[in-house]
DOFIDREN-659598 format. One record per atom (N, C-alpha, C, O): x, y, z; atom name; residue in three letters. Coordinates in pm, 1 decimal, decimal comma. Atoms other than C-alpha are relative to their C-alpha. Layout:
% DOFIDREN-659598
{{X Y Z} 'CA' 'ALA'}
...
% end
This chain:
% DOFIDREN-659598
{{-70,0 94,2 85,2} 'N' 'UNK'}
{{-862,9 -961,4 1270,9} 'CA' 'UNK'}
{{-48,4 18,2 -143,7} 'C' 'UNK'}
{{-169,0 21,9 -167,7} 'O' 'UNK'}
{{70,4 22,2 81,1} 'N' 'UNK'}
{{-862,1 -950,7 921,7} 'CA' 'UNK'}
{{10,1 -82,5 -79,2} 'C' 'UNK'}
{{123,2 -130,8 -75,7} 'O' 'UNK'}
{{-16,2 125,8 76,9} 'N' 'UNK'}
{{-923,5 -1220,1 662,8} 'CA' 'UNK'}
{{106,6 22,5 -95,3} 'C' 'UNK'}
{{172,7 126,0 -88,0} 'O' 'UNK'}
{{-88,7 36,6 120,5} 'N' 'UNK'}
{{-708,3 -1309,9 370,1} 'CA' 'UNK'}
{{-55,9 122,8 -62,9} 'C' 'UNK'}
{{-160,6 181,1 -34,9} 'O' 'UNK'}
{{33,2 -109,8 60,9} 'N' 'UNK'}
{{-686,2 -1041,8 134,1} 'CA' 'UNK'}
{{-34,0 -91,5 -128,2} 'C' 'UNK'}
{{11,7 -197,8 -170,4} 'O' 'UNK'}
{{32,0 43,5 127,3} 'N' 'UNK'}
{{-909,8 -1037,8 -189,0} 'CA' 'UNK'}
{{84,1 -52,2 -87,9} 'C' 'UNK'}
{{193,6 -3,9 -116,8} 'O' 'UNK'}
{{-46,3 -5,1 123,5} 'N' 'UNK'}
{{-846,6 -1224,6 -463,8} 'CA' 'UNK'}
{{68,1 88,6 -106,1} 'C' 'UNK'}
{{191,2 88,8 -107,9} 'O' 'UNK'}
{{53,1 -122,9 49,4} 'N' 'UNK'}
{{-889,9 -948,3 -695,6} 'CA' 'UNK'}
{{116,4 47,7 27,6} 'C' 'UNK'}
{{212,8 35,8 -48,1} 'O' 'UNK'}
{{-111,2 -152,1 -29,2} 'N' 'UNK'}
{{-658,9 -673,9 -498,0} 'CA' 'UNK'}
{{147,1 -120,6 11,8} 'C' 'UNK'}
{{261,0 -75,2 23,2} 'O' 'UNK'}
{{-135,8 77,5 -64,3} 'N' 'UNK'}
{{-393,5 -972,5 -425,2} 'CA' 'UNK'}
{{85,3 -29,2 -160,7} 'C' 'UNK'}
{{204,3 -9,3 -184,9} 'O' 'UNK'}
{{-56,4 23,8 140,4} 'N' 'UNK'}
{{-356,4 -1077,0 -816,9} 'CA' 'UNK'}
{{34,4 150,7 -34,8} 'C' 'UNK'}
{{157,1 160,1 -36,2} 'O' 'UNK'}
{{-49,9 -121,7 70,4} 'N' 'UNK'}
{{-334,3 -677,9 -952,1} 'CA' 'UNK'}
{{83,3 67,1 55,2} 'C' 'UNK'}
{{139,6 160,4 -2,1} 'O' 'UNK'}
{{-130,2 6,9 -89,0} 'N' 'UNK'}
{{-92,5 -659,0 -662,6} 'CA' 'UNK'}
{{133,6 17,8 -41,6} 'C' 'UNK'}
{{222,6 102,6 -47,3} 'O' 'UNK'}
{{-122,8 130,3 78,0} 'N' 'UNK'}
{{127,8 -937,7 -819,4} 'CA' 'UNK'}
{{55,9 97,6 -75,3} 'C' 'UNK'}
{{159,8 161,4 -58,4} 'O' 'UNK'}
{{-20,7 -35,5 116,7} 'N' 'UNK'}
{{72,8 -798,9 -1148,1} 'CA' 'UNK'}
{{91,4 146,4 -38,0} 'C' 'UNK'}
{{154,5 163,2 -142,3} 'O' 'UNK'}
{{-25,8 -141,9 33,4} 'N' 'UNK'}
{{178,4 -415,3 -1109,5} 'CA' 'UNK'}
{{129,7 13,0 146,8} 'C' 'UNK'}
{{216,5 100,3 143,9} 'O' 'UNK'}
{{-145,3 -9,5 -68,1} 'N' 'UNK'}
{{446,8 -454,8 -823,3} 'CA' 'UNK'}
{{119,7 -86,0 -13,0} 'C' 'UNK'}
{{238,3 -66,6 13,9} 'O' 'UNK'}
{{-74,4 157,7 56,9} 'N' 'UNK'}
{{573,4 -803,0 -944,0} 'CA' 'UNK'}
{{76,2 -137,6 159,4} 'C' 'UNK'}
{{155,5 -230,9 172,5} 'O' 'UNK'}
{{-20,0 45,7 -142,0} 'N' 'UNK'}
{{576,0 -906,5 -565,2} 'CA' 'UNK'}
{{-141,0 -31,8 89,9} 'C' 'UNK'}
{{-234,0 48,7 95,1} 'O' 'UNK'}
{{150,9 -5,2 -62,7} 'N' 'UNK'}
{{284,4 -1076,3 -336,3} 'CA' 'UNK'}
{{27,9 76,4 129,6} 'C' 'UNK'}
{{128,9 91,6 198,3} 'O' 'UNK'}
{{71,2 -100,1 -126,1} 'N' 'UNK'}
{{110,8 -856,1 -72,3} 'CA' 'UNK'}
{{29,4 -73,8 142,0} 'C' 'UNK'}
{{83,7 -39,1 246,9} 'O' 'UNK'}
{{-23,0 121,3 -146,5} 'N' 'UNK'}
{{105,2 -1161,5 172,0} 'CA' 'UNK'}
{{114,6 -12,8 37,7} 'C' 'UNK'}
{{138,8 -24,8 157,8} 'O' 'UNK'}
{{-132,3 69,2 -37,7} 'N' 'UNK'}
{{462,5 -1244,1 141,2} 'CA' 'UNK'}
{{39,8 75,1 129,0} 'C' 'UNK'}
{{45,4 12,7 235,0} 'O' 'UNK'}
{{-26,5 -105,4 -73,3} 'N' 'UNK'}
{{556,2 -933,2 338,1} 'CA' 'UNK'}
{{-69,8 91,6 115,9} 'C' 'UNK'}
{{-34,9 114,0 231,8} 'O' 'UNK'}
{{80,4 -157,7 17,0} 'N' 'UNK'}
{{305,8 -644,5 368,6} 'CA' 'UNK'}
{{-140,8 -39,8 35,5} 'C' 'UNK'}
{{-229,6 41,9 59,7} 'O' 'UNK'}
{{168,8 27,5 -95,3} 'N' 'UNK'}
{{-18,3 -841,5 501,2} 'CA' 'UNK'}
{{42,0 -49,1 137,4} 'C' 'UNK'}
{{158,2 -62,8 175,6} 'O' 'UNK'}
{{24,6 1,2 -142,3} 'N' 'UNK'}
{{-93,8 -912,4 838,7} 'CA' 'UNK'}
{{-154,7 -17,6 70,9} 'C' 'UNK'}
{{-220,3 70,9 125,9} 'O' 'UNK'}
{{71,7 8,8 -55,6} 'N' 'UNK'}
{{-365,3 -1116,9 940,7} 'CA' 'UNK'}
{{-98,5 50,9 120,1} 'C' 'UNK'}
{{-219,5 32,6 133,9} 'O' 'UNK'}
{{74,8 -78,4 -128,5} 'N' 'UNK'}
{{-441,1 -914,3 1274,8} 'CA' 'UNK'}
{{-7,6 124,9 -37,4} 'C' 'UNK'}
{{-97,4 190,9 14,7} 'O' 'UNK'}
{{-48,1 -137,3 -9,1} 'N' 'UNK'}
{{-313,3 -586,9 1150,5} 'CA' 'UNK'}
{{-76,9 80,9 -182,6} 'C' 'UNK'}
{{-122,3 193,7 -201,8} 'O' 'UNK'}
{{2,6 -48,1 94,9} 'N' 'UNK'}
{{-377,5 -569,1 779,7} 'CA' 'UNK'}
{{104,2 34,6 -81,1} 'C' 'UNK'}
{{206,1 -30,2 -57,4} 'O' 'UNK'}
{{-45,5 -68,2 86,9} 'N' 'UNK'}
{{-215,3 -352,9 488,0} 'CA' 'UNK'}
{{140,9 42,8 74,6} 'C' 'UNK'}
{{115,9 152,3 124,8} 'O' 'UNK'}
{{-82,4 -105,6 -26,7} 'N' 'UNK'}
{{170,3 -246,6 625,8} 'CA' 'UNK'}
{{28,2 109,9 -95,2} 'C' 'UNK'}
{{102,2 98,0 -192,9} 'O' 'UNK'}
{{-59,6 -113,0 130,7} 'N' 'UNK'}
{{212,6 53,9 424,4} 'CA' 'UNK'}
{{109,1 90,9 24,0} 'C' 'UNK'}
{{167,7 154,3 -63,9} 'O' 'UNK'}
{{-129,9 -42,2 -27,2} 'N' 'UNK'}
{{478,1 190,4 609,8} 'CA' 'UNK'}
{{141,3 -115,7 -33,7} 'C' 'UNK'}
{{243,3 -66,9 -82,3} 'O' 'UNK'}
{{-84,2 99,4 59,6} 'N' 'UNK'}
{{700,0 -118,3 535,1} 'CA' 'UNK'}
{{20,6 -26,4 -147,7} 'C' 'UNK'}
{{118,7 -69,1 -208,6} 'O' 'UNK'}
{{55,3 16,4 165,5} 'N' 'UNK'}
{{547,6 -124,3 182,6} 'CA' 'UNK'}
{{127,5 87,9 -88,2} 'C' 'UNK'}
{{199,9 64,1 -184,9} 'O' 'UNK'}
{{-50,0 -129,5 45,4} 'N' 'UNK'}
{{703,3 209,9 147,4} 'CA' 'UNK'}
{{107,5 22,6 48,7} 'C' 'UNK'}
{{168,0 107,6 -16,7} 'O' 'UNK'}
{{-130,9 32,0 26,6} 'N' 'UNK'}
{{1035,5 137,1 318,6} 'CA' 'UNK'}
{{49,0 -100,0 -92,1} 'C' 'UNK'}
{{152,6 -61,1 -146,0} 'O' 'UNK'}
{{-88,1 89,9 64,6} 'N' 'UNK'}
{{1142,5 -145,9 131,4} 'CA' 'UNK'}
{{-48,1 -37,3 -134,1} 'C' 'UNK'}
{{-18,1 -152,1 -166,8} 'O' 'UNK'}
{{60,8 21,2 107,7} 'N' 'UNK'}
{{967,0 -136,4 -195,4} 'CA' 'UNK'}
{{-24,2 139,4 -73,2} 'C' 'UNK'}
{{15,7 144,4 -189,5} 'O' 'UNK'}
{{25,7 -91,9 67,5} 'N' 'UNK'}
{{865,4 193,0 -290,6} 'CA' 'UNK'}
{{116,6 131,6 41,4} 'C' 'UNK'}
{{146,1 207,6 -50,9} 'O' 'UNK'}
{{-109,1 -43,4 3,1} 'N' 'UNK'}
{{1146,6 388,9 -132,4} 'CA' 'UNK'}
{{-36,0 133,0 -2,2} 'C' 'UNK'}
{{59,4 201,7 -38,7} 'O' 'UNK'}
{{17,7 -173,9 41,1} 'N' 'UNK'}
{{986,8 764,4 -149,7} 'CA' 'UNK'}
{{92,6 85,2 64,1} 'C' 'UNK'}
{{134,4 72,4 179,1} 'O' 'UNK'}
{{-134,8 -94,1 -59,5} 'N' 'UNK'}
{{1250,3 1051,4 -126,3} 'CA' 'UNK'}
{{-38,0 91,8 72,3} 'C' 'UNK'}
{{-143,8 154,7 72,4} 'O' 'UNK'}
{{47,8 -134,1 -78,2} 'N' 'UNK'}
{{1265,5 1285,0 95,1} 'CA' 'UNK'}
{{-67,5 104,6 -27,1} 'C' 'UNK'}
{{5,9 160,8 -108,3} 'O' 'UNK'}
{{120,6 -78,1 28,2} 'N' 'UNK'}
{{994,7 1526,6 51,7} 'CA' 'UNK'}
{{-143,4 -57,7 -78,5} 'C' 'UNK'}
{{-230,8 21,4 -114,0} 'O' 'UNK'}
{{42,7 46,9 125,5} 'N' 'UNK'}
{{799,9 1306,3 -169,1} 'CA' 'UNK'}
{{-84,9 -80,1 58,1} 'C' 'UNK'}
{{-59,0 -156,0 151,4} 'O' 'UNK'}
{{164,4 86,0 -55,7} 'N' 'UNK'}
{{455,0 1153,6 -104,6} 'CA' 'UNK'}
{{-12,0 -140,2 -22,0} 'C' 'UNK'}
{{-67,2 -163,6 -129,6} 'O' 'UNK'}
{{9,4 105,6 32,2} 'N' 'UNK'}
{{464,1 812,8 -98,4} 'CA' 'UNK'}
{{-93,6 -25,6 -170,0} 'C' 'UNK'}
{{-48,9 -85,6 -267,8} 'O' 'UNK'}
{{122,3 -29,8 105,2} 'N' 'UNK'}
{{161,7 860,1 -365,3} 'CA' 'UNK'}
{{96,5 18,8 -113,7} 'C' 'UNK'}
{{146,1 -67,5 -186,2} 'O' 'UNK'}
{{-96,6 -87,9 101,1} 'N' 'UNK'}
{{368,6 1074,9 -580,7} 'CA' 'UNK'}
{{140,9 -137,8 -49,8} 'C' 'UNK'}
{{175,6 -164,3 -164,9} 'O' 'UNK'}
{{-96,2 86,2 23,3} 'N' 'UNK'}
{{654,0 794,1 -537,6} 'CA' 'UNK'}
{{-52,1 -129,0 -72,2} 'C' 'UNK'}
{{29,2 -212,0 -113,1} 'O' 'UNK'}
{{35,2 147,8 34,6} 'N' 'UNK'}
{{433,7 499,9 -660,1} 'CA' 'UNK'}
{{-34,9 38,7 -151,7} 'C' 'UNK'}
{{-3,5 -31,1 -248,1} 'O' 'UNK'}
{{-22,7 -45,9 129,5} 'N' 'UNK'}
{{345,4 717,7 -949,0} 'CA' 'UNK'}
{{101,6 -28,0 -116,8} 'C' 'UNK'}
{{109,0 -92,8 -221,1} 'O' 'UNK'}
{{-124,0 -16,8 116,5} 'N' 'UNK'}
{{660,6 810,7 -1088,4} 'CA' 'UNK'}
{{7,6 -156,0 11,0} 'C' 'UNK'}
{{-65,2 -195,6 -80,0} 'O' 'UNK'}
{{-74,2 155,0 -7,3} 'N' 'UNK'}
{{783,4 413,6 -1017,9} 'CA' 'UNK'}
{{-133,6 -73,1 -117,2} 'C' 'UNK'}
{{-109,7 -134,0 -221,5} 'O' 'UNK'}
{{99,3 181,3 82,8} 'N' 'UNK'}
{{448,5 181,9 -1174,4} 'CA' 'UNK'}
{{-139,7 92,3 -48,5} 'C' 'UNK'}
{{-236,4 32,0 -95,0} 'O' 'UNK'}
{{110,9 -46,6 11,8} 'N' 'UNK'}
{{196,1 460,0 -1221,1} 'CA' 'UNK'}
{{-108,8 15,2 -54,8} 'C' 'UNK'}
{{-117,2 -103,1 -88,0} 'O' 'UNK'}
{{162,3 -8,3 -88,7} 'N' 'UNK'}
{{-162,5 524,9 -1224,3} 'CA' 'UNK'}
{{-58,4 -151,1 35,3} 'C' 'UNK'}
{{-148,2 -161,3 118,8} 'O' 'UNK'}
{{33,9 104,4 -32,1} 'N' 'UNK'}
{{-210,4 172,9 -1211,5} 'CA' 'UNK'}
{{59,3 -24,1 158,7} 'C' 'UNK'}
{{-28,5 -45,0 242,5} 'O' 'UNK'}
{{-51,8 38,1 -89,9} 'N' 'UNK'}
{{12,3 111,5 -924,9} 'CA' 'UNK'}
{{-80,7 96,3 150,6} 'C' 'UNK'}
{{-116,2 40,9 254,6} 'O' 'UNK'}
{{47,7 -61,4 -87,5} 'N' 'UNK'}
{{-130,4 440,9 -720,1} 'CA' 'UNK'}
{{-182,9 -70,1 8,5} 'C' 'UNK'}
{{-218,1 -73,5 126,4} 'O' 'UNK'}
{{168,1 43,4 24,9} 'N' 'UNK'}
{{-529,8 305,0 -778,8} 'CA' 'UNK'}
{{28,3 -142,6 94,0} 'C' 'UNK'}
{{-33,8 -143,3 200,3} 'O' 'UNK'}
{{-12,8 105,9 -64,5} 'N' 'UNK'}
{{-411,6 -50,6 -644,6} 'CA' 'UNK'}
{{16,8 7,6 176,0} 'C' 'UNK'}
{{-40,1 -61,8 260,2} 'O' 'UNK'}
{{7,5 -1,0 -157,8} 'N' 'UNK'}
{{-301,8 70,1 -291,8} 'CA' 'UNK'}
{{-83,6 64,0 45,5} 'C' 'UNK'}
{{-117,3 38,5 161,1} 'O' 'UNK'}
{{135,6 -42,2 -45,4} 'N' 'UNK'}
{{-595,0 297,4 -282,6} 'CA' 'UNK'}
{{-104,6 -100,7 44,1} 'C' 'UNK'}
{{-160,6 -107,0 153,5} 'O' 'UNK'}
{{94,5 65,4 -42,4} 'N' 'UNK'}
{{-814,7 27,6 -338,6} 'CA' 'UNK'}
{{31,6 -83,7 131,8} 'C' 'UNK'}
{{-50,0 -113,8 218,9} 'O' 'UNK'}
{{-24,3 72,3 -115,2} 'N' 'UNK'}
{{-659,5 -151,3 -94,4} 'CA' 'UNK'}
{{45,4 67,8 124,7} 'C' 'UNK'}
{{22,2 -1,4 223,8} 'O' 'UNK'}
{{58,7 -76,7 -116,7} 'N' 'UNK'}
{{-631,4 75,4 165,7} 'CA' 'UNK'}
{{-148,4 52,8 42,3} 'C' 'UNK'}
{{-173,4 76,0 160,6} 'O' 'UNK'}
{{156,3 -30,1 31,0} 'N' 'UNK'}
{{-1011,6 172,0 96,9} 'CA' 'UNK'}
{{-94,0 -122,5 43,2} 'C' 'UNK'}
{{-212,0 -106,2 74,3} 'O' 'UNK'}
{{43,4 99,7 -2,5} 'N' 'UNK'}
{{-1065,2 -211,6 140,8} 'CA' 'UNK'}
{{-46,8 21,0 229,8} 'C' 'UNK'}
{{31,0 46,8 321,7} 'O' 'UNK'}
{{8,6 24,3 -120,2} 'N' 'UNK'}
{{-1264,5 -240,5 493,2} 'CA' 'UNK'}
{{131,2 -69,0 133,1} 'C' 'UNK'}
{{170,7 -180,0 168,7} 'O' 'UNK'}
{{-118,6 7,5 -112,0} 'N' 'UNK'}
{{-990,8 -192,0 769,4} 'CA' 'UNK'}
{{148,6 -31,7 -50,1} 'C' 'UNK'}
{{236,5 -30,1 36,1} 'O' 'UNK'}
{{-121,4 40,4 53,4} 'N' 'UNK'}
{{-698,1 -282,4 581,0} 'CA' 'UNK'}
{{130,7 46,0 9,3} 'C' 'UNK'}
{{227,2 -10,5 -42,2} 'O' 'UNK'}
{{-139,3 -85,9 -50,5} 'N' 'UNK'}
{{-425,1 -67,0 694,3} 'CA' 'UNK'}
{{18,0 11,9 111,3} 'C' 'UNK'}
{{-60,7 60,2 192,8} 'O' 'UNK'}
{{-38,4 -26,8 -187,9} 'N' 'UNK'}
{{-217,1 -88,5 1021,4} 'CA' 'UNK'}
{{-23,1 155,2 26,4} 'C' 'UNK'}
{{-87,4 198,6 122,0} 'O' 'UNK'}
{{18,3 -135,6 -69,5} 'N' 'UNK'}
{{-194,1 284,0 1014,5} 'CA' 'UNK'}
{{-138,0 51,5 -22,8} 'C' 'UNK'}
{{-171,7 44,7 -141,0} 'O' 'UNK'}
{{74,6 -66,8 7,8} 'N' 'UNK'}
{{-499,5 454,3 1068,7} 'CA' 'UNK'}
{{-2,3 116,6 -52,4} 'C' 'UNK'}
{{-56,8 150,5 -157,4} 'O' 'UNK'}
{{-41,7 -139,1 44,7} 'N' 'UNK'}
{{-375,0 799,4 1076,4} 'CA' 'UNK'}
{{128,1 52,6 -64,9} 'C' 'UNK'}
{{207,4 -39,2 -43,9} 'O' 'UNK'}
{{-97,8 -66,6 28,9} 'N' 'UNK'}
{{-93,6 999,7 925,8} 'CA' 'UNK'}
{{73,3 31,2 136,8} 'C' 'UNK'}
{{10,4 108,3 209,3} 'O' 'UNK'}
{{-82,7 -38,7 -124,0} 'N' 'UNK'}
{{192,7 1020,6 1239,2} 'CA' 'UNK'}
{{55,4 80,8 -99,2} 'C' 'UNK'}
{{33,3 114,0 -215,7} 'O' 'UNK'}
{{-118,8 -84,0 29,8} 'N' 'UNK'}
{{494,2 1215,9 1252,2} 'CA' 'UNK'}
{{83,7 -57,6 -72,9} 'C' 'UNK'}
{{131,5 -163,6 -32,5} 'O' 'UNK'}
{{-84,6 45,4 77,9} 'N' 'UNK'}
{{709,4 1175,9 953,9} 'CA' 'UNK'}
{{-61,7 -85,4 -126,2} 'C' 'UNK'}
{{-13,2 -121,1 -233,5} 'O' 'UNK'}
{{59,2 93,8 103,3} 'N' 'UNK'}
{{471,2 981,7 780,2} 'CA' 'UNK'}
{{-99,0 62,6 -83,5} 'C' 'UNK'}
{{-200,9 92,4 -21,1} 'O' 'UNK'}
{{87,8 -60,9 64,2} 'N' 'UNK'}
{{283,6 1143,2 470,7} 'CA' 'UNK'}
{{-81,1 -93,4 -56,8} 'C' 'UNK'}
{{-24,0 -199,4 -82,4} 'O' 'UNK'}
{{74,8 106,1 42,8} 'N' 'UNK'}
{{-9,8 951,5 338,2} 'CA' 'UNK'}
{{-83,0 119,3 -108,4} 'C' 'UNK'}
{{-104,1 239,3 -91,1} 'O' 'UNK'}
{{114,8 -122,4 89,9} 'N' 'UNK'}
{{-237,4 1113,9 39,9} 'CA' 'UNK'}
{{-100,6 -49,9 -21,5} 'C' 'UNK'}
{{-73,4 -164,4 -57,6} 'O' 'UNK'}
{{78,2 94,9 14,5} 'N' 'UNK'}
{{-557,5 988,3 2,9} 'CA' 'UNK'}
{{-133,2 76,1 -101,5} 'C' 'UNK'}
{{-239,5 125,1 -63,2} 'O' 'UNK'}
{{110,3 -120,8 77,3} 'N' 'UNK'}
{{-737,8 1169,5 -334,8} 'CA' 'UNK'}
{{-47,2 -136,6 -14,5} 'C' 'UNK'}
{{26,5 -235,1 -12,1} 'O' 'UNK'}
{{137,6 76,5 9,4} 'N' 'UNK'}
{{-1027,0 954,9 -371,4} 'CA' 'UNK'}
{{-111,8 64,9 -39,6} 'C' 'UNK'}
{{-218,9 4,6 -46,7} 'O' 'UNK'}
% end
């Protein structure tokens, strides 16, 4: 289970997607959806790295925000990269 998401990552959230994290895209048991994040919000095109897509759209601010918050202890339903699903994780 995880708690409420930070302060902190929940306001620079707000601020740089103009949408809360909770409304949608958290998940008390599960965490971070970032596959949902990335259907219905970030939209990346075919071939195109989610990463790369948050860029071009709100960037470097916007790519640093889901880092940190994927980086945040357990915070993402997906663990791994499946089929179909590209994840980039320069850190």
């Amino acid at each position: 289970m995880y708690p409420s998401i930070p302060a902190f990552l929940h306001r620079d959230f707000r601020k740089i997607f103009n949408i809360s994290i909770t409304a949608a895209y958290w998940d008390r048991l599960f965490g971070f959806d970032i596959v949902k994040f990335d259907e219905q919000v970030v939209k990346s095109r075919d071939g195109e790295s989610m990463e790369d897509a948050v860029r071009r759209q709100y960037g470097e601010d916007g790519v640093s925000i889901i880092l940190k918050i994927l980086n945040w202890e357990g915070a993402c339903i997906l663990k791994e990269p499946t089929d179909g699903v590209q994840l980039d994780y320069d850190t």
